[in-house]
DRENPATI-952492 format. One line per 3 residues: for each residue x, y negated, z negated of C-alpha. Coordinates in steps of 0.05 Angstrom, whole numbers, plus 32768, in hexadecimal, padded with zeros to 4 digits. Example, Ala and Ser with C-alpha at 12.3 -4.5 7.8 and 13.67 -1.06 7.14 Angstrom:
2
80F6:805A:7F64; 8111:8015:7F71
//
This chain:
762
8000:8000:8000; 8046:7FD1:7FFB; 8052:7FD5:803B
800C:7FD9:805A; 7FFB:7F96:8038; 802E:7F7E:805E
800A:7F8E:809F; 7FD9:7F4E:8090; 800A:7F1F:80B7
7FF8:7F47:80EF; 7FBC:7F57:80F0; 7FA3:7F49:8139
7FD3:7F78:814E; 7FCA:7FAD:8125; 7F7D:7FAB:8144
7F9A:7FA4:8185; 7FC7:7FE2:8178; 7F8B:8004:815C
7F5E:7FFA:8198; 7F9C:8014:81BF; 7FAD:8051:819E
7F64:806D:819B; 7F64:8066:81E8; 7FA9:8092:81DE
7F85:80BE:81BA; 7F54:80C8:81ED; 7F7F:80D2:8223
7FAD:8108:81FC; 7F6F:8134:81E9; 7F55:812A:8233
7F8D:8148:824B; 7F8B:8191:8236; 7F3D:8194:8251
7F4F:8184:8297; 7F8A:81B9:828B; 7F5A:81E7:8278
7F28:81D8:82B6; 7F64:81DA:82E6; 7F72:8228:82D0
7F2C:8239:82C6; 7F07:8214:82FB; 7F40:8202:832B
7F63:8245:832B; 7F38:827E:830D; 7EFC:8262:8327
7F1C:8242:836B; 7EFB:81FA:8356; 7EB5:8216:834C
7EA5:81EE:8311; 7E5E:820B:8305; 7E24:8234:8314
7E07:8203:834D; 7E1F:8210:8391; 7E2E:81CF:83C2
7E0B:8202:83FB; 7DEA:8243:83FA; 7DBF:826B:8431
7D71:825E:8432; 7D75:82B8:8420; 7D9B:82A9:83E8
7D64:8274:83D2; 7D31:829A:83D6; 7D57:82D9:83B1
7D62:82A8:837D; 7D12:8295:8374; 7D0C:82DC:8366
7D1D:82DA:8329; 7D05:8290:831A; 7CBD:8274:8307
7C98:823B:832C; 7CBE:8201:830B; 7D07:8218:8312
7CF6:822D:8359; 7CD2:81E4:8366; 7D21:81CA:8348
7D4A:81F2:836B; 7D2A:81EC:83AE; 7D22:81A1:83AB
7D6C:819D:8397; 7D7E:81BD:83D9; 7D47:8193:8406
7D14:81C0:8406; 7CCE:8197:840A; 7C9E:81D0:83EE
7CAC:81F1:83AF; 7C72:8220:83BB; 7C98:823F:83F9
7CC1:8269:83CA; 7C8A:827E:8399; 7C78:82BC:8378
7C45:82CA:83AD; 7C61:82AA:83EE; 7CAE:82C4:83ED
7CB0:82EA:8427; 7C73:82C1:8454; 7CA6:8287:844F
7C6C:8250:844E; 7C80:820B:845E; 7CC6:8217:8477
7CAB:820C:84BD; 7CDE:823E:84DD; 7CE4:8281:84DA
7D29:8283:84DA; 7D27:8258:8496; 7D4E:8298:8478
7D86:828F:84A1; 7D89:8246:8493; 7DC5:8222:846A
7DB1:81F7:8437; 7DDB:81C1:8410; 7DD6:81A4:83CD
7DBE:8157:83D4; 7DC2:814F:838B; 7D95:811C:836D
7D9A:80CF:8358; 7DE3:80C0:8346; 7DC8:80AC:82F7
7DA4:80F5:82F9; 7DDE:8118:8323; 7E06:8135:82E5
7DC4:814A:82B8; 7D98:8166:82ED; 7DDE:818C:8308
7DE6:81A5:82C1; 7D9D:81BC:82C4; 7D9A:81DE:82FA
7DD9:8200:82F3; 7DB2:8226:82AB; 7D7C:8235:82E6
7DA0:8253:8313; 7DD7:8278:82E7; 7DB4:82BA:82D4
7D97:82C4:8317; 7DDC:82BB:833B; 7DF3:82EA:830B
7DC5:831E:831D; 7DCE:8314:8368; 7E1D:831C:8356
7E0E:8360:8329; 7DEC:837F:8364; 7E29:836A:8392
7E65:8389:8370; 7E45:83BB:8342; 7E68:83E8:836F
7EAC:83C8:837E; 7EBF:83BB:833D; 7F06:83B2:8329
7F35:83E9:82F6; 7F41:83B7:82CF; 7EFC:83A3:82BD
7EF3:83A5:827A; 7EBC:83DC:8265; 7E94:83A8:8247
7E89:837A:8282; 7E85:83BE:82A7; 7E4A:83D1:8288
7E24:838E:828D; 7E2B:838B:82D7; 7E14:83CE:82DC
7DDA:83BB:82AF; 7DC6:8385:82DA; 7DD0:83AF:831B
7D9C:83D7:8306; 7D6E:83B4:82E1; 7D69:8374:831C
7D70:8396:8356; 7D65:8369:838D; 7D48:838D:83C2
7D1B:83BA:8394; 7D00:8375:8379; 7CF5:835D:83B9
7CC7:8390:83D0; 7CA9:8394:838D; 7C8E:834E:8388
7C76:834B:83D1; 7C4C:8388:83C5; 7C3A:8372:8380
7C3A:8330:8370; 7C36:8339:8322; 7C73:835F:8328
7C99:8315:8325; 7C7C:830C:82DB; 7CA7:8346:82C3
7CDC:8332:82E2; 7CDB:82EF:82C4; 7CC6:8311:8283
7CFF:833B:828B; 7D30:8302:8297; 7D17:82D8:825C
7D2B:8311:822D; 7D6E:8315:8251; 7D75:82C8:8240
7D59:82C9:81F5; 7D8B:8302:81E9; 7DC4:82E5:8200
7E06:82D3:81D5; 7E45:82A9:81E8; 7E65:82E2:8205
7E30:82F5:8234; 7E1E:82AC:8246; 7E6C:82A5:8260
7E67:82E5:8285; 7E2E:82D2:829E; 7E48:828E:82B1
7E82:82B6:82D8; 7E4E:82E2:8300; 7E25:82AB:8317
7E6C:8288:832B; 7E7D:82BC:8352; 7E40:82CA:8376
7E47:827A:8390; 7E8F:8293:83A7; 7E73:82C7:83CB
7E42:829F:83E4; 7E76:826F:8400; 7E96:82A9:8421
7E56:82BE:8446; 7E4D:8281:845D; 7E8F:8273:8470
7EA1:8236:8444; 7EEC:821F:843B; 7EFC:8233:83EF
7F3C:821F:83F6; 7F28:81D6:83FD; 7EF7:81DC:83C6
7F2C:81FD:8395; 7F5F:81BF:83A8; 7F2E:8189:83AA
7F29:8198:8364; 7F6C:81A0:8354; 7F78:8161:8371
7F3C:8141:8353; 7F51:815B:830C; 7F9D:815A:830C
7F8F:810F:8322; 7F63:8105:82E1; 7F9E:8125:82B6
7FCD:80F6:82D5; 7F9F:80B5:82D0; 7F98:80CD:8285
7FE4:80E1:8281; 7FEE:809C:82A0; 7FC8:8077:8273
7FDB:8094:822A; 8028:807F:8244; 800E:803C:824E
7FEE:8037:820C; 8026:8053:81E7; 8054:802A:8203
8023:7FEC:81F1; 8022:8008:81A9; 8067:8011:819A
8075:7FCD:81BA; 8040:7FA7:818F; 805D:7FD6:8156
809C:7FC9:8162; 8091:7F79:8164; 8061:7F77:812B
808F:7F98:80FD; 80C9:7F6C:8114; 80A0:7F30:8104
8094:7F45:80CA; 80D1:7F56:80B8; 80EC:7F1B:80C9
80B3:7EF1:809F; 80C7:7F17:8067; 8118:7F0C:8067
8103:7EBC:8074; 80D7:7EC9:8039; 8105:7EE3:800E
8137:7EB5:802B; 8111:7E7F:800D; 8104:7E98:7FCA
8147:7EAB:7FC1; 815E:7E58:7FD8; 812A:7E45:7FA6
8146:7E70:7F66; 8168:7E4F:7F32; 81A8:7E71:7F10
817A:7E99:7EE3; 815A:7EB8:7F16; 819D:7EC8:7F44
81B8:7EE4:7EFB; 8182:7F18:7EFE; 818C:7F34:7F47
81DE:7F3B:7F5C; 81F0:7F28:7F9B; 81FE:7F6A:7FB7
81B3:7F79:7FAA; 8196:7F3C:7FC8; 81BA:7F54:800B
81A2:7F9E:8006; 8164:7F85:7FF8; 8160:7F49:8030
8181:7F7B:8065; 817A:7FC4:8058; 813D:7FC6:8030
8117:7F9A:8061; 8135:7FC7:809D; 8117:8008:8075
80D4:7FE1:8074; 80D1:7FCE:80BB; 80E0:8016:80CF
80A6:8030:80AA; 8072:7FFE:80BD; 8083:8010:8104
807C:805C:80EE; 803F:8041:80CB; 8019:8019:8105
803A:8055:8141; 8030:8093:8114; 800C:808B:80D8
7FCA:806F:8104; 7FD1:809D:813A; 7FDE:80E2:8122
7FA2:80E4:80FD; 7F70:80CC:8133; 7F97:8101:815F
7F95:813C:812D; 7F46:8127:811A; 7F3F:8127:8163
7F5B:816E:816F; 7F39:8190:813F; 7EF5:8174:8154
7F0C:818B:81A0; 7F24:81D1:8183; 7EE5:81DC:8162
7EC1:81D0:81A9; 7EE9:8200:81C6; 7EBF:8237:81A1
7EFA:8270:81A6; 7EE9:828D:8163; 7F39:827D:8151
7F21:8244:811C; 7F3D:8269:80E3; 7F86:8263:8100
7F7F:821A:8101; 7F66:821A:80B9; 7FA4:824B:80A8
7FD4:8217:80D3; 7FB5:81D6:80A6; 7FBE:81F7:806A
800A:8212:8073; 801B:81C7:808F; 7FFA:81AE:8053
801D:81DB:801B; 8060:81C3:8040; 8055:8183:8039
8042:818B:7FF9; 8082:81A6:7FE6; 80A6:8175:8005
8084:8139:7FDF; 809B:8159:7F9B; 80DB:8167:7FA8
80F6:8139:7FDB; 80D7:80F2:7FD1; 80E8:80F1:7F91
8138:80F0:7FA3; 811E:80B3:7FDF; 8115:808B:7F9F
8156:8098:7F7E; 8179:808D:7FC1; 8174:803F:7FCB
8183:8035:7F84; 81C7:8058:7F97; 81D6:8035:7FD0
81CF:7FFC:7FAA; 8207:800C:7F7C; 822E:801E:7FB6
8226:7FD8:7FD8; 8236:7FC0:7F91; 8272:7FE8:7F80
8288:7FD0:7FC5; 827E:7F8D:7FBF; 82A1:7F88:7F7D
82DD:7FB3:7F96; 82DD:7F84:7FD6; 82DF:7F41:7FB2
830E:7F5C:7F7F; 8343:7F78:7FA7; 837D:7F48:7F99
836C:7F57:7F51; 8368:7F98:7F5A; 83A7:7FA5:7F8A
83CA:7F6F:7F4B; 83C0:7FAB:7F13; 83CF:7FE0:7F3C
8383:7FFA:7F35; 837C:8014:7F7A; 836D:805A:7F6A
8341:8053:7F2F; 8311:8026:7F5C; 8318:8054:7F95
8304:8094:7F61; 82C4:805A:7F3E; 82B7:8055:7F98
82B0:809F:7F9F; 828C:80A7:7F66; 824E:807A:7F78
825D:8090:7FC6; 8254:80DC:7FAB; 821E:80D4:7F87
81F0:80B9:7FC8; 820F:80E6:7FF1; 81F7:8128:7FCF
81A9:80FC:7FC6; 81B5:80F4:8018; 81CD:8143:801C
8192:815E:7FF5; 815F:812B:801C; 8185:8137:8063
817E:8180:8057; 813C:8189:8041; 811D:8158:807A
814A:817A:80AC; 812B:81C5:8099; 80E7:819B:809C
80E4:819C:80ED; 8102:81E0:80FC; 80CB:81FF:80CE
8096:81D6:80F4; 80AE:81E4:8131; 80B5:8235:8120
8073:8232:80FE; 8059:820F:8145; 8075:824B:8168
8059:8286:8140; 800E:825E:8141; 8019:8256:8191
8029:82A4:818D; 7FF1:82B9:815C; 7FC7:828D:8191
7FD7:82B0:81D1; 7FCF:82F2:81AA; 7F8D:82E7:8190
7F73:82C5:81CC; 7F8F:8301:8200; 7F5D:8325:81CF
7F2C:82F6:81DD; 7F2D:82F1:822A; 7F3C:8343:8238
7EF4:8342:8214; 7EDA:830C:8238; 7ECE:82E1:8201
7F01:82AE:8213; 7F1D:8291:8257; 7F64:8285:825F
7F59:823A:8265; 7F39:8235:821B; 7F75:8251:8205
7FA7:821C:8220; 7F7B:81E7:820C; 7F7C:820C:81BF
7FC1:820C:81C2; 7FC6:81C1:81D4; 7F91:81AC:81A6
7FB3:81D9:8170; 7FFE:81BD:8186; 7FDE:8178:8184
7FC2:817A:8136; 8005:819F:8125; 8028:8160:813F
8004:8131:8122; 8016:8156:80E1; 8061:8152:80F7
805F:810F:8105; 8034:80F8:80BE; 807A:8123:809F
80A5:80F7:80C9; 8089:80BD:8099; 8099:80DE:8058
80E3:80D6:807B; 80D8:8084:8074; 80A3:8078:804E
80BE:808B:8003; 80F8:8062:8015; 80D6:8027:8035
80AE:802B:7FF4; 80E5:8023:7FC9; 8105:7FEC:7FF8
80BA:7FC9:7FF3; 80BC:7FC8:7FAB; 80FE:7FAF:7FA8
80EB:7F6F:7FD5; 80B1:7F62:7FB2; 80D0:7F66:7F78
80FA:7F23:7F97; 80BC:7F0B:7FB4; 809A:7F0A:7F6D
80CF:7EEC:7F46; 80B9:7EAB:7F41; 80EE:7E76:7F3E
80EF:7E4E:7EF7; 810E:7E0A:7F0D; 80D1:7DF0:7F3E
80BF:7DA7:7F58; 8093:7D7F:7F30; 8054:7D7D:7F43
8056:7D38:7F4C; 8094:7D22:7F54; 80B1:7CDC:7F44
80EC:7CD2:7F74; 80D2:7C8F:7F89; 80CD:7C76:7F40
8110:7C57:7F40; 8124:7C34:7F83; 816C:7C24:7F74
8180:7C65:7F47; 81C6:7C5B:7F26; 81D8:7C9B:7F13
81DA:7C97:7EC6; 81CE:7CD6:7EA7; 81BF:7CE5:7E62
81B7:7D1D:7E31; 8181:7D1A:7DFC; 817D:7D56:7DCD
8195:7D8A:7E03; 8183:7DD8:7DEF; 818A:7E02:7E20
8183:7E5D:7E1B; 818B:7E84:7E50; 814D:7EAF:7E68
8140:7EED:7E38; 817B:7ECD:7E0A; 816C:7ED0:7DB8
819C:7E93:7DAF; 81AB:7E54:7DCE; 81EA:7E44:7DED
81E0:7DFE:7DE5; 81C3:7DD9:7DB4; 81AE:7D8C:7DA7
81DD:7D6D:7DDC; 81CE:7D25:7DE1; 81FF:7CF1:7E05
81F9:7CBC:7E41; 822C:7CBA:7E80; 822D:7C79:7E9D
8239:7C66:7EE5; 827D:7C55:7EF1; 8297:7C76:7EB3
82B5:7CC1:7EAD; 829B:7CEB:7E73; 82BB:7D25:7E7C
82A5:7D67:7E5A; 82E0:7D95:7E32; 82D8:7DCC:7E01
82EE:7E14:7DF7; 82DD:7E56:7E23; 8292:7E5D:7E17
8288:7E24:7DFA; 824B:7E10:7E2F; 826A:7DD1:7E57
8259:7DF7:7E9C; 8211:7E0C:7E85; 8212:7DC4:7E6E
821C:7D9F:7EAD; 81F3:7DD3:7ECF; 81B4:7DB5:7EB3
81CA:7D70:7EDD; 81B5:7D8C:7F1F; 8185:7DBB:7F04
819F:7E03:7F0C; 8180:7E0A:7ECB; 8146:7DF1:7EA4
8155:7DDC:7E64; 8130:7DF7:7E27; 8123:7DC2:7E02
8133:7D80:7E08; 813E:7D4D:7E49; 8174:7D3B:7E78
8166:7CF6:7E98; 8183:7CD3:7EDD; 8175:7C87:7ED0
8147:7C9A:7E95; 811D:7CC5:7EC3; 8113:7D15:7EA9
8133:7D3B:7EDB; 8104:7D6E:7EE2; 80D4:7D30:7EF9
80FF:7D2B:7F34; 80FF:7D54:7F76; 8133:7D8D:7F81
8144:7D6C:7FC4; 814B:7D25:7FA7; 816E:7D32:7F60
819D:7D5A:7F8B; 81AA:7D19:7FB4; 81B8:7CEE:7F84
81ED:7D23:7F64; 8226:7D46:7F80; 8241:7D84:7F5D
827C:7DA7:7F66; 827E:7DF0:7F48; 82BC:7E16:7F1F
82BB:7E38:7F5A; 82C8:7E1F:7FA5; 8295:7E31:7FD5
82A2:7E2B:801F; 827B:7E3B:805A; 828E:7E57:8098
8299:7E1D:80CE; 82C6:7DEA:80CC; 82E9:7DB0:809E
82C0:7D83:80BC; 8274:7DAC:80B0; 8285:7DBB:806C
828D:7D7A:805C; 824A:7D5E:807B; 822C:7D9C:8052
820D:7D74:8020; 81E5:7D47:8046; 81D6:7D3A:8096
81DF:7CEE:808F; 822B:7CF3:807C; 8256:7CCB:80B6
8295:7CD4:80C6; 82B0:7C9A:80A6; 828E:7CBF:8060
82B7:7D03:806E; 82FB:7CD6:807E; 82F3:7CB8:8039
82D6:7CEF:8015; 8319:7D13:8027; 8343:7CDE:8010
832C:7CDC:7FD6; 8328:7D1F:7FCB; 837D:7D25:7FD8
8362:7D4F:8016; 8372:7D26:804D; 83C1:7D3B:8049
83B8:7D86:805C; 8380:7D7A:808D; 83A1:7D54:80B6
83DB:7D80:80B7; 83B1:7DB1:80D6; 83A9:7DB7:8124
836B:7DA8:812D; 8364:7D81:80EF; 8318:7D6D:80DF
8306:7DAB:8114; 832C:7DDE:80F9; 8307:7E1D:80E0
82FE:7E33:80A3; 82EC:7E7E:809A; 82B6:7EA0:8070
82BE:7E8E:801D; 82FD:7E64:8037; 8322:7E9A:8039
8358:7E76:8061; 8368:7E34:803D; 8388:7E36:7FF3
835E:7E38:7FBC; 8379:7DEC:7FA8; 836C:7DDF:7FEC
8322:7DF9:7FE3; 8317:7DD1:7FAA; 832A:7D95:7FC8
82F6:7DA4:8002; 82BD:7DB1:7FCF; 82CD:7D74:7FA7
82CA:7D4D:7FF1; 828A:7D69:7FFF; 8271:7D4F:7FC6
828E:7D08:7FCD; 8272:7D0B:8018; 822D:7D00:8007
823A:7CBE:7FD9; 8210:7CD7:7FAA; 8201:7CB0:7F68
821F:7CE1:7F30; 8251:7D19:7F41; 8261:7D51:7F09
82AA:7D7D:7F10; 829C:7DB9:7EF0; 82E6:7DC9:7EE3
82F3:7DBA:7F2D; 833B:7DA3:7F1D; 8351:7DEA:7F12
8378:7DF9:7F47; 839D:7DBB:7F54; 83E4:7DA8:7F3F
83EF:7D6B:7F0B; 83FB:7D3B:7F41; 83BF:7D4E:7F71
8398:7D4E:7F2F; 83B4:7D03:7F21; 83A6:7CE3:7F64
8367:7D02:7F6B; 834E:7CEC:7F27; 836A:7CA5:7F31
8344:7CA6:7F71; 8308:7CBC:7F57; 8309:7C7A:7F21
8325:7C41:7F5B; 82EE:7C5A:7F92; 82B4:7C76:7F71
82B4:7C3C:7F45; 8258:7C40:7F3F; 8254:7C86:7F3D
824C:7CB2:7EFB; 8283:7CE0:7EFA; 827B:7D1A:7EC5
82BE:7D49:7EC4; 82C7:7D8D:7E9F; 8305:7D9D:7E94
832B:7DD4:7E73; 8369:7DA2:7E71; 836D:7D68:7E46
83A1:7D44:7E84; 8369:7D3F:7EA4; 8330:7D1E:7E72
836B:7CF3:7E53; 8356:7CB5:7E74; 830B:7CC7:7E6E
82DD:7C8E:7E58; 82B5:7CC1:7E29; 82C8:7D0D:7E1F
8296:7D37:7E00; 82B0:7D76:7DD6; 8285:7DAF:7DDD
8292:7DE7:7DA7; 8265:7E2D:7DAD; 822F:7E04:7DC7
8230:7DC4:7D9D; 8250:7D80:7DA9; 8283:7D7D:7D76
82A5:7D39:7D92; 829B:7CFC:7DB5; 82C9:7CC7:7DCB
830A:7CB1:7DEB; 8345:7CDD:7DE8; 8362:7CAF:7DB0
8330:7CAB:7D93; 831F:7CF5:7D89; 836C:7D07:7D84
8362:7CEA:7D3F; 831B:7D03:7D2B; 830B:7D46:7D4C
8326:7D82:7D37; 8313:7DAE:7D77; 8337:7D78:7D94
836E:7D7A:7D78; 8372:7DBF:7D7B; 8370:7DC1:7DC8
839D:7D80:7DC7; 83D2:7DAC:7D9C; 83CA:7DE3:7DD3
83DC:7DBE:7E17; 8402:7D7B:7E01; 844C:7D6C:7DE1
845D:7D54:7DA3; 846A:7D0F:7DBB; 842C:7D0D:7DDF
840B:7D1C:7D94; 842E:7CF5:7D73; 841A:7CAE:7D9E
83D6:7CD6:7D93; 83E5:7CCE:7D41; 83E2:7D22:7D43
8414:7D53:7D22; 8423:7D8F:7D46; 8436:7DAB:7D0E
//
C-alpha cells in the first residue's frame, strides 16, 4: 500500500494503462480459440465450421424433411430459396408440389442466409435443425466403410443409426403411410432428449461429414473452403497477435514513464525535505543513508511500481480470464487446474515465510555497507597514518559478508523458484495431453480443446509466475518505501514564520544579541547551553573561546538558525530570529563552518555561491581580504581554475580561505568564524584578521577561536565553560579576572606575554 499510494500522481495513466491491458487480455485469451478452430475446423473438419451447408442438392433437402416437422422444414427450405414450405411436407415429399419442375431433385440449392443482424442466430438455429438429420443421412452412408480404428463406441452408434433411420425404408414408409412421419419424429425427439455431451459432439461430427460428402457429390472445391478459413482465422490470430504487441508495448511505455515520473517527484521531494532540515534532523539520518535512500531505495521503488502497473494488473485479469475460458472448454480436466492452483499456491506460500523475511534484513545491510564504505573512504589518510589498513579491510568484509550470504540465501531460493515452475508447467502440459488423448480416443474431446486447455492452463500458470516475479521486488521496494517515507515524514523543526517580518527593519545593521540562550539537543536530558546573554555590535569583533565541548560552535549555530534554541531569543537588530525568513536571516549573515566546504566548479562559482547578485568587483575583494588573492592568481587559469569535488585539490588553508571569501562575497551584515582560522599560519592568520577590522569596518564579526592569537585584539571575548559564559571582556581585562582564561592563556602564551598580562605562569 507504500508504494501503490504512490501511484496517485499518476493516476490518468494508470486508467489509461488499465483500459490498455484489458484489451491485452482479450487478445491473449482470443488467441488459443482461433488455434483451436484452425485444427478443429480448418484441418480436421477442412473449414466446415458447422452443421449448415453453403449448398446442398434439392434430394438431399428433401431427405433431410424426413426426419423434420412442418416448422423446421418451413426454416430450412426458406433458408435455401425455397418459396413453399408445404412442398416438403409430411404428405407431399415425393409429389414435389410447388417446385414447378420435375427435375427440382436434381436441382442445386445455396444458402442465401438471412438479414445480416439475423445471419449469425438464425445460422446457429438452423444448424440444431439440421444436425441430427445430417447425422442420420451420414450413419446410413458409412455404416459399412467404417474405419479399424474406429473406436467401438462410435462404432456402435453409427450402426444404431443405420438401422434405426434408414433412409430409403423411411422413404417408402411415409409415402405409403403418411402417419409413419409421426414416429419418426417421435423417434428423433427421444434421440434428442437422451442425448449427453458426448453424443451431441459425435453427432456434431456426423452431420459435418455428411455436408463434406455432400460437397463431394456435388463437386464443390473443399480445398478453397478449408483455406478460406485458414486464411480467414490465421488472419484473426494475427490481427489479435498484432494488437496485444501493441498494447503491451503502450503499457510498458506508460509504465515505464509513470514510474520514472514518479520516481523522479519523489528524489525532488526528498531533495527538498532534506535542503529544508535543520542539524537535528541531518544528526538523525547519516549521510550514507540519505544517498541509499535518495538513489537506491527510490530505484527499488520504481522497479516495482513498474512490476506493479505491467504485472501486478495484468496477470490477474489474464489468469481470471483463463480459468473462465478453461471452464468453457467443458473437457472434464477441471480438477487438474484446481490441483495446478493449489500446488502454485502452497509454493508461494513457502516462499513468503521464508524468503521475504531475509528482503527486509537485506537493505538494512546494504546500508551498513555503503556506511562502512563511506567511513573507510573519507578516512583513508587516517587510516593509511595508523597503519589500520587490514583491520578496516577485515570491519569491510565483515558487513560485505554478512549481505552477501542474505543475497546467497535470497538468490538461491528465487532462482529454484522458476525452474520448479517451469518443471511443474511441464508435467501439467504432460498430465494434459495424457488425459485429454483419453478424452478424444473416446470421443469426448477434440484435439483442438486440448491445445486451447493447454494455453488457457499455461496462461493462469504464468500469470502465477509472473505475481512470484513481484515477491522478487516487492519486499524490497517495501522496505526501500518505508525508508523514504520515513525522510518524507520527518518534519523539519527550524520552519519560516508564518508571518514573517523581514521588511520590519529597512536598513538592518547586523547587531546581534543573546538574551538568556538555552539550548538541548533533540532527545537530550541536559542542556548544553545555558542562560547565554551578550550583544555583538556592528563593527566590533566578539569573538567566542572556551575549552573542547564547551558549546561555542552550537552557540553560533543558533545565529543562522541550524538550530532552534530552547529557551530564550537570539535577536538581529532587536528582531527574534526565528521572526525572520530562512532565506533573508541567511542574507544578512554569512557563516563560515569548522569545516571548509567546496563545490565542484571553479574559484570563481564558489565564490558567487552565496548569492546570485555578487559582481566581480565583490569576489576580487572578497579574496583580498580573505589573503586568497596570492595563490589564485598564481594559478593558470586563476579565477577559472577548477576546483574538484570537497576541494580535494587545493590545501586545506587554502580551502579555508575560499570559504571565508564566500562568505565576505555576499557583503552580508554579520559574519560568524566558527574556528575558521584553523588551518592558517600566524601570519595569514594576522593579515587576514587585520583585514577583516580595516575593511569590514559595519559588519558584526563574531570569531571562535581555539587560539587566544587570534581573539587578542577582540573588542569583547566571551568564555564559554561546559555550556556557561564564565567571562566577558577584553583580553586584559579577563587576563586579570577569569580563571578559564587564564588557564588557556597559561597554555598557548609566554611568560613575558603573561607577565604584560599581570599573570604568573607559575
Amino acid at each position: 500500500m507504500k508504494i501503490i499510494a504512490y501511484l496517485k500522481e499518476s493516476w490518468s495513466s494508470l486508467l489509461l494503462v488499465v483500459l490498455l491491458l484489458l484489451v491485452q487480455v482479450q487478445c491473449d485469451l482470443a488467441v488459443p480459440k482461433y488455434t483451436s478452430s484452425l485444427v478443429d475446423v480448418g484441418i480436421t473438419q477442412k473449414g466446415v465450421a458447422d452443421c449448415v451447408p453453403e449448398k446442398l442438392s434439392g434430394k438431399t433437402l428433401a431427405d433431410l424433411t424426413l426426419f423434420m416437422d412442418d416448422n423446421s422444414a418451413g426454416t430450412l427450405c426458406a433458408a435455401y430459396g425455397v418459396d413453399n414450405p408445404n412442398a416438403f411436407s409430411a404428405t407431399d415429399v415425393f409429389e414435389l408440389q410447388g417446385f414447378g419442375e420435375e427435375d427440382v431433385l436434381n436441382r442445386v440449392l445455396s444458402y442465401i442466409g438471412l438479414k445480416d443482424d439475423e445471419t449469425a442466430q438464425k445460422r446457429e438455429e438452423l444448424s440444431d435443425i439440421v444436425c441430427i438429420p445430417l447425422a442420420i443421412l451420414y450413419a446410413g452412408v458409412i455404416a459399412n466403410n467404417l474405419p479399424e480404428e474406429t473406436p467401438e463406441a462410435m462404432r456402435a452408434k453409427i450402426t444404431q443409426f443405420a438401422d434405426s433411420f434408414n433412409v430409403d425404408d423411411i422413404r417408402a414408409e411415409v409415402a405409403a403411410n403418411r402417419a409413419k412421419k409421426f414416429e419418426v419424429l417421435a423417434g428423433i425427439s427421444a434421440v434428442k432428449d437422451s442425448m449427453d455431451e458426448l453424443t451431441k459432439m459425435q453427432m456434431n461430427t456426423f452431420a459435418i461429414g455428411r455436408v463434406q460428402a455432400e460437397y463431394t457429390l456435388l463437386k464443390v472445391d473443399q480445398d478453397k473452403i478449408q483455406t478460406d478459413y485458414l486464411y480467414q482465422t490465421g488472419g484473426m490470430m494475427l490481427l489479435f497477435s498484432l494488437a496485444g504487441i501493441v498494447c503491451a508495448v503502450l503499457v510498458v511505455l506508460l509504465a515505464s514513464r509513470a514510474a520514472a515520473g514518479i520516481a523522479r517527484n519523489l528524489r525532488a521531494r526528498m531533495f527538498r525535505r532534506v535542503l529544508s532540515f535543520s542539524r537535528a534532523e541531518m544528526d538523525k539520518f547519516s549521510p550514507a543513508s540519505l544517498v541509499t535512500r535518495s538513489t537506491n531505495d527510490i530505484q527499488h521503488i520504481q522497479m516495482a511500481l513498474v512490476m506493479l502497473i505491467r504485472v501486478a494488473l495484468y496477470s490477474p485479469m489474464l489468469g481470471a480470464g483463463a480459468v473462465w475460458n478453461v471452464m468453457q472448454t467443458k473437457t472434464g480436466l477441471g480438477w487438474l487446474l484446481g490441483v495446478a492452483i493449489g500446488t502454485i499456491l502452497s509454493i508461494l506460500i513457502v516462499v513468503n515465510f521464508t524468503v521475504l523475511p531475509k528482503f527486509r534484513i537485506m537493505q538494512n545491510l546494504l546500508d551498513r555497507l555503503n556506511l562502512v564504505s563511506r567511513e573507510i573512504l573519507t578516512g583513508l589518510p587516517v587510516i593509511r597514518a595508523f597503519g589500520r589498513e587490514r583491520n578496516e579491510e577485515q570491519r569491510f568484509d565483515t558487513a560485505s559478508r554478512s549481505l552477501l550470504k542474505n543475497q546467497l540465501f535470497v538468490n538461491r531460493a528465487m532462482s529454484m523458484l522458476m525452474p520448479l515452475f517451469f518443471f511443474f508447467m511441464n508435467a501439467l502440459t504432460v498430465a494434459i495431453v495424457w488425459f485429454s488423448a483419453q478424452g478424444i480416443d473416446r470421443g469426448t474431446m477434440r484435439l483442438g480443446d486440448m491445445l486451447a486447455f493447454i494455453t488457457y492452463t499455461m496462461q493462469i500458470v504464468m500469470s502465477f509466475m509472473m505475481l512470484a516475479m513481484i515477491f522478487v521486488f516487492l519486499p524490497r521496494a517495501e522496505v526501500a518505501a518505508g525508508r523514504v517515507n520515513e525522510v518524507l515524514r520527518t518534519n523539519p523543526t527550524v520552519l519560516d514564520p508564518p508571518s514573517p517580518q523581514d521588511d520590519m527593519i529597512s536598513d538592518w545593521r547586523g547587531e546581534l544579541a543573546f538574551e538568556d540562550v538555552s539550548f538541548r539537543f533533540p532527545g537530550a536530558e541536559e542542556n548544553v547551553l545555558e542562560g547565554i546573554s551578550f550583544v555583538a555590535e556592528p563593527g566590533k569583533t566578539t569573538a567566542i573561546l572556551g575549552g573542547t565541548g564547551s558549546g561555542k560552535s552550537t552557540l553560533v549555530q543558533l545565529i543562522p538558525r541550524l538550530y532552534d534554541v530552547t529557551a530564550g531569543r537570539v535577536t538581529i537588530d532587536g528582531v527574534d530570529v526565528r521572526d525572520i525568513s530562512k532565506n533573508k536571516l541567511r542574507s544578512l549573515v554569512g557563516y563560515v563552518p569548522q569545516k571548509a566546504v567546496l563545490f565542484s566548479g571553479t574559484i570563481d562559482s564558489n565564490l558567487r555561491f552565496g548569492s546570485q547578485t555578487v559582481q566581480s568587483d565583490d569576489v576580487f575583494r572578497a579574496a583580498q581580504i580573505a589573503q586568497a588573492e596570492d595563490f589564485i592568481l598564481e594559478k593558470e587559469h586563476q579565477y577559472a581554475s577548477e576546483i574538484a569535488q570537497g576541494g580535494t585539490n587545493v590545501s586545506g588553508g587554502q580551502r579555508q580561505r575560499l570559504a571565508i571569501a564566500r562568505a565576505i562575497a555576499k557583503k552580508p551584515k554579520a559574519l560568524v568564524f566558527d574556528d575558521s582560522f584553523s588551518a592558517l599560519d600566524f601570519k595569514t592568520d594576522a593579515a587576514l584578521r587585520h583585514a577583516l577590522h580595516t575593511q569590514l569596518t559595519d559588519a558584526t564579526l563574531i570569531i571562535v577561536a581555539q587560539r587566544i592569537a587570534t581573539v587578542l585584539h577582540a573588542d569583547q571575548i566571551i568564555v564559554l565553560d561546559e555550556g556557561r559564559v564564565v567571562g566577558r571582556g577584553t583580553h586584559e581585562e579577563l587576563i586579570k579576572s577569569c580563571t578559564a582564561y587564564q588557564e588557556i592563556a597559561r597554555s598557548q602564551l609566554s611568560d613575558e606575554e603573561l607577565a604584560k598580562g599581570g599573570v604568573s605562569n607559575g
